[in-house]
Structures are given as structure tokens and as C-alpha cells.
VEXVEXDREN-231903 format. One line per field, with one value per atom (N, C-alpha, C): chain; atom name; residue number from 1; z, x, y. Coordinates in nm, 4 decimals, decimal comma, always signed. Atoms other than C-alpha are relative to their C-alpha. Last residue first. Example, Ala and Ser with C-alpha at 12.3 -4.5 7.8 and 13.67 -1.06 7.14 Angstrom:
% residues 2
ch (A/A/A/A/A/A)
at (N/CA/C/N/CA/C)
i (2/2/2/1/1/1)
z (-0,0060/+0,7140/+0,0730/+0,0000/+0,7800/+0,0000)
x (-0,0820/+1,3670/-0,0770/+0,0890/+1,2300/+0,0900)
y (-0,1190/-0,1060/+0,1090/-0,1190/-0,4500/+0,1200)
% end
This chain:
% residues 62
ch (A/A/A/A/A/A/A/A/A/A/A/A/A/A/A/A/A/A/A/A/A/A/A/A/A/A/A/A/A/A/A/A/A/A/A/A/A/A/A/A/A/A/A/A/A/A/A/A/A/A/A/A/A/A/A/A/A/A/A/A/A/A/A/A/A/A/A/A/A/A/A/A/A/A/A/A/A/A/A/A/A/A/A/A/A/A/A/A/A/A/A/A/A/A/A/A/A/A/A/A/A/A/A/A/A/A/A/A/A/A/A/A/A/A/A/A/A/A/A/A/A/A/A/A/A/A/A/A/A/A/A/A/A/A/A/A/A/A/A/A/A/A/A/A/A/A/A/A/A/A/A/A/A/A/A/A/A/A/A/A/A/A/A/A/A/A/A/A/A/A/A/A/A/A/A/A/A/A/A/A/A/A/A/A/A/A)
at (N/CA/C/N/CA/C/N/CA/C/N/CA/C/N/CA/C/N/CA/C/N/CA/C/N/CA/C/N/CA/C/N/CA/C/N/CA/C/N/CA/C/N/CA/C/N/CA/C/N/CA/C/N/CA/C/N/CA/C/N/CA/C/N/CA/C/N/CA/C/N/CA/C/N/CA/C/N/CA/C/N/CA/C/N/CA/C/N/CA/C/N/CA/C/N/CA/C/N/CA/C/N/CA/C/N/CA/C/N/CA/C/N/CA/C/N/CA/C/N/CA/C/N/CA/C/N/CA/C/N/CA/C/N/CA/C/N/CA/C/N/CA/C/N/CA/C/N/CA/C/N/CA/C/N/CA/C/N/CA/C/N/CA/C/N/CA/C/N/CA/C/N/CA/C/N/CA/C/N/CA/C/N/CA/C/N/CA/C/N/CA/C/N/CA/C/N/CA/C/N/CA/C/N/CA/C/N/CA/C/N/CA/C/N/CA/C)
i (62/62/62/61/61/61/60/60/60/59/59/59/58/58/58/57/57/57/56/56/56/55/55/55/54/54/54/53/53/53/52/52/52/51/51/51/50/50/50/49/49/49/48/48/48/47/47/47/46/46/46/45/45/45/44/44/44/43/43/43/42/42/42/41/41/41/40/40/40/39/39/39/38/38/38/37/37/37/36/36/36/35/35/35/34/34/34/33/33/33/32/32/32/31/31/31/30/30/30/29/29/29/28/28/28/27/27/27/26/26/26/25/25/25/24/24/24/23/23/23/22/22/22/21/21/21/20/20/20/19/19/19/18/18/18/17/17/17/16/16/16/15/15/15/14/14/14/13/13/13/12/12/12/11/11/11/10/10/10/9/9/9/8/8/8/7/7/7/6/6/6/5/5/5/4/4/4/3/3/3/2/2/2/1/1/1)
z (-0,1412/-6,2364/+0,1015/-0,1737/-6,5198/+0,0660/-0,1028/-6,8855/+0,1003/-0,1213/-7,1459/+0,1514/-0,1316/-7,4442/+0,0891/-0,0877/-7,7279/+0,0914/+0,0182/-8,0272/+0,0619/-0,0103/-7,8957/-0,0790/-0,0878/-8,0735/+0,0732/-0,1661/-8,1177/+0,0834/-0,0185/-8,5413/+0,1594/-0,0775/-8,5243/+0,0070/+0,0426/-8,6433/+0,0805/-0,1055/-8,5415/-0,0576/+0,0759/-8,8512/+0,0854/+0,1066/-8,6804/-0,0880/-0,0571/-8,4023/-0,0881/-0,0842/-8,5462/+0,0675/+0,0996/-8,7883/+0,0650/+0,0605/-8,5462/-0,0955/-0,1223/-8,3254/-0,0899/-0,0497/-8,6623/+0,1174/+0,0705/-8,6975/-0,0344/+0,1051/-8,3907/-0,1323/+0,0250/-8,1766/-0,1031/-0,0826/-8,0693/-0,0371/+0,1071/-8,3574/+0,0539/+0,0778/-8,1470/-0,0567/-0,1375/-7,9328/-0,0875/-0,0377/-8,2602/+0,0886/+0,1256/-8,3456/+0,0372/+0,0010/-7,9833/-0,0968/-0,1312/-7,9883/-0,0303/-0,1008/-8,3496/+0,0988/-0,1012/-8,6426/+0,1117/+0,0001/-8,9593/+0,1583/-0,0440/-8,8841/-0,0079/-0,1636/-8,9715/+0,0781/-0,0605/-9,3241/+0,1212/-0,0170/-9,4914/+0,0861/+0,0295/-9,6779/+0,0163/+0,0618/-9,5478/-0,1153/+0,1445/-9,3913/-0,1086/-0,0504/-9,0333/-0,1290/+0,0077/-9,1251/-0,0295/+0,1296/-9,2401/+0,0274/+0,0711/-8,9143/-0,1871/-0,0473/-8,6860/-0,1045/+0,0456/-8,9167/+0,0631/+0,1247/-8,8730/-0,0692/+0,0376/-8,5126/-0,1517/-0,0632/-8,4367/-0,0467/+0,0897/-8,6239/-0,0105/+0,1458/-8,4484/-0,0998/+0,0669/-8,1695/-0,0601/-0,0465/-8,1858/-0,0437/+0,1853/-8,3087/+0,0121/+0,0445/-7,9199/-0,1816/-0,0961/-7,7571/-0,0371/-0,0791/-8,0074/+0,0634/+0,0982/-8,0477/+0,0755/-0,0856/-7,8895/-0,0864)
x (+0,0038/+7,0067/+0,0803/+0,0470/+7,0260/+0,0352/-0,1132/+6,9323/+0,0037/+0,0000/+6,7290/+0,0988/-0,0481/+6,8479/-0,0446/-0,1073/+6,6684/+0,0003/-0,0536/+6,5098/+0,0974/+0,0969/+6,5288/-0,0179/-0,0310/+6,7232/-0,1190/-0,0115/+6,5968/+0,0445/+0,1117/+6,6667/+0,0194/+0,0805/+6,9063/-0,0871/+0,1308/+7,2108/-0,1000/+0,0649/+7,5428/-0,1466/-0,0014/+7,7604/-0,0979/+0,1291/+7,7183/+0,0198/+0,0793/+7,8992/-0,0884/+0,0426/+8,2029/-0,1870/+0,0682/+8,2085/-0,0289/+0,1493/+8,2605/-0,0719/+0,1183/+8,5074/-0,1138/+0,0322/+8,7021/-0,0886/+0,0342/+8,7108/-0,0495/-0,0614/+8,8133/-0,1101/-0,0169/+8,5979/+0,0724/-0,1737/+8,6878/+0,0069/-0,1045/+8,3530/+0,1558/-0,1021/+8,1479/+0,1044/-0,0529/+8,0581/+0,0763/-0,1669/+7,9222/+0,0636/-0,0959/+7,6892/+0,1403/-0,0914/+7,5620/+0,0662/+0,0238/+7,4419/+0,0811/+0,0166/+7,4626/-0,0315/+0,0515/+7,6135/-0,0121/+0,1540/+7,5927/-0,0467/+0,1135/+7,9243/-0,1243/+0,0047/+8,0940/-0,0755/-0,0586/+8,0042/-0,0299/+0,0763/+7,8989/+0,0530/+0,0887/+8,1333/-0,1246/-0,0070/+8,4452/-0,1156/-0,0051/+8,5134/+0,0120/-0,1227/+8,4828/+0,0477/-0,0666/+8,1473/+0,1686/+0,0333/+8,0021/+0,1176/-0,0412/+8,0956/+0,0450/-0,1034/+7,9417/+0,1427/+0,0134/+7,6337/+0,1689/-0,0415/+7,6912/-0,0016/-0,1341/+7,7732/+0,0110/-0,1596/+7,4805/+0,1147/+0,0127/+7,2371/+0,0777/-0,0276/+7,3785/-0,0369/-0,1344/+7,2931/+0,1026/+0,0065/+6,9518/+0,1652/-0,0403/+6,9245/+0,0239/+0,1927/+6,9525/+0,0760/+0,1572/+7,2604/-0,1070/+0,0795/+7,5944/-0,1154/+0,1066/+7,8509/-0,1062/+0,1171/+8,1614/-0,1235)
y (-0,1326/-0,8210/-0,1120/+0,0859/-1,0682/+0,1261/-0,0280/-0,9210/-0,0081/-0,0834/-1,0769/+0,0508/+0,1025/-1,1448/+0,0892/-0,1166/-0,9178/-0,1531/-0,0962/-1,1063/+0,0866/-0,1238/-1,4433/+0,0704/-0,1213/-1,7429/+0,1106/+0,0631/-2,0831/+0,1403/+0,1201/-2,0051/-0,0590/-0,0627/-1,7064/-0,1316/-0,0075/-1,8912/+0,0457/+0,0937/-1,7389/-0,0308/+0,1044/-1,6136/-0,0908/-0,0281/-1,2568/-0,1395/-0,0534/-1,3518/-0,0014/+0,0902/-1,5700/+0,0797/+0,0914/-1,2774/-0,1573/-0,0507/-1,0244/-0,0975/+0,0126/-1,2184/+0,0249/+0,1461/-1,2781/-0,0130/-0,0244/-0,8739/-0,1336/+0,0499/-0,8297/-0,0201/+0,1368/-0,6242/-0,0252/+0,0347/-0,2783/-0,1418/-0,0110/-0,1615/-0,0555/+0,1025/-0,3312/+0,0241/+0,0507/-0,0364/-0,1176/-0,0900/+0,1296/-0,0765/-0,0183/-0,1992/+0,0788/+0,1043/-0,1915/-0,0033/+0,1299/+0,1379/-0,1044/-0,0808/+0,3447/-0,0882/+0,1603/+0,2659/+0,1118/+0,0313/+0,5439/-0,0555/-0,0593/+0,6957/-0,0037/-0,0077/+0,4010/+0,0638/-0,0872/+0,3909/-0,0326/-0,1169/+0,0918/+0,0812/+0,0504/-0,2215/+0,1572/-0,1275/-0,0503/-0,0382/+0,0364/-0,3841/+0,0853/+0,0173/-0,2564/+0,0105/-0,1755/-0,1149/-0,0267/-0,0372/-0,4641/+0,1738/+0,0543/-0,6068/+0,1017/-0,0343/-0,3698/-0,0434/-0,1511/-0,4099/+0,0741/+0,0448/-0,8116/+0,1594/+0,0302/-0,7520/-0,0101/-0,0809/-0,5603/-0,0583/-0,1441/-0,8101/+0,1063/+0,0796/-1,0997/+0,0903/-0,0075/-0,9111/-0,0110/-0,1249/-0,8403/+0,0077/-0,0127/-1,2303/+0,1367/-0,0345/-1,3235/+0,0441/+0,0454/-1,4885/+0,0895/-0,1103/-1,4099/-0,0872/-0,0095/-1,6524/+0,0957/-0,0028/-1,6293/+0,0187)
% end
């Protein structure tokens, strides 16, 4: 699934990075932490998404 704004293409690539043992876990905070249940192939499908056309934040439907 690819991510929908660059917000969370950011999150997944920090969510990413932790998984890896790249940066500590206990740093992430919000979406990043929450990611951490994601595969590790989800995460990089996500954070491999190009931001160019993207938002910053998606907006959210009510």
C-alpha cells in the first residue's frame, strides 16, 4: 500500500528504520510507533512511495 501524503512516508521510513535496528525504538512517537505491527515489506513499500503530487498531511473523511 503506498502511503497518501509525504507525512506518512516519513512515519514509515522512521518506523522502518527502527525495525532494522538502524534507530532506537523508543525514540518514535505517533504514527511511526503504531507502525511498528507492520511488516517490514509493507514498511518499505510505504516509505519507497514518491512524495512528488503528494500532500503533507492527508486529509481525513468524516
Amino acid at each position: 500500500m503506498p502511503a497518501k501524503s509525504a507525512a506518512q512516508q516519513k512515519a514509515a521510513g522512521a518506523a522502518l528504520s527502527a525495525k532494522r535496528g538502524d534507530a532506537p525504538k523508543g525514540k518514535l512517537k505517533g504514527a511511526s510507533k503504531s507502525m511498528l505491527s507492520m511488516s517490514e515489506s509493507q514498511l518499505e513499500e510505504m516509505a519507497s512511495t514518491k512524495r512528488k503530487g503528494k500532500p503533507e498531511h492527508a486529509t481525513k473523511k468524516d
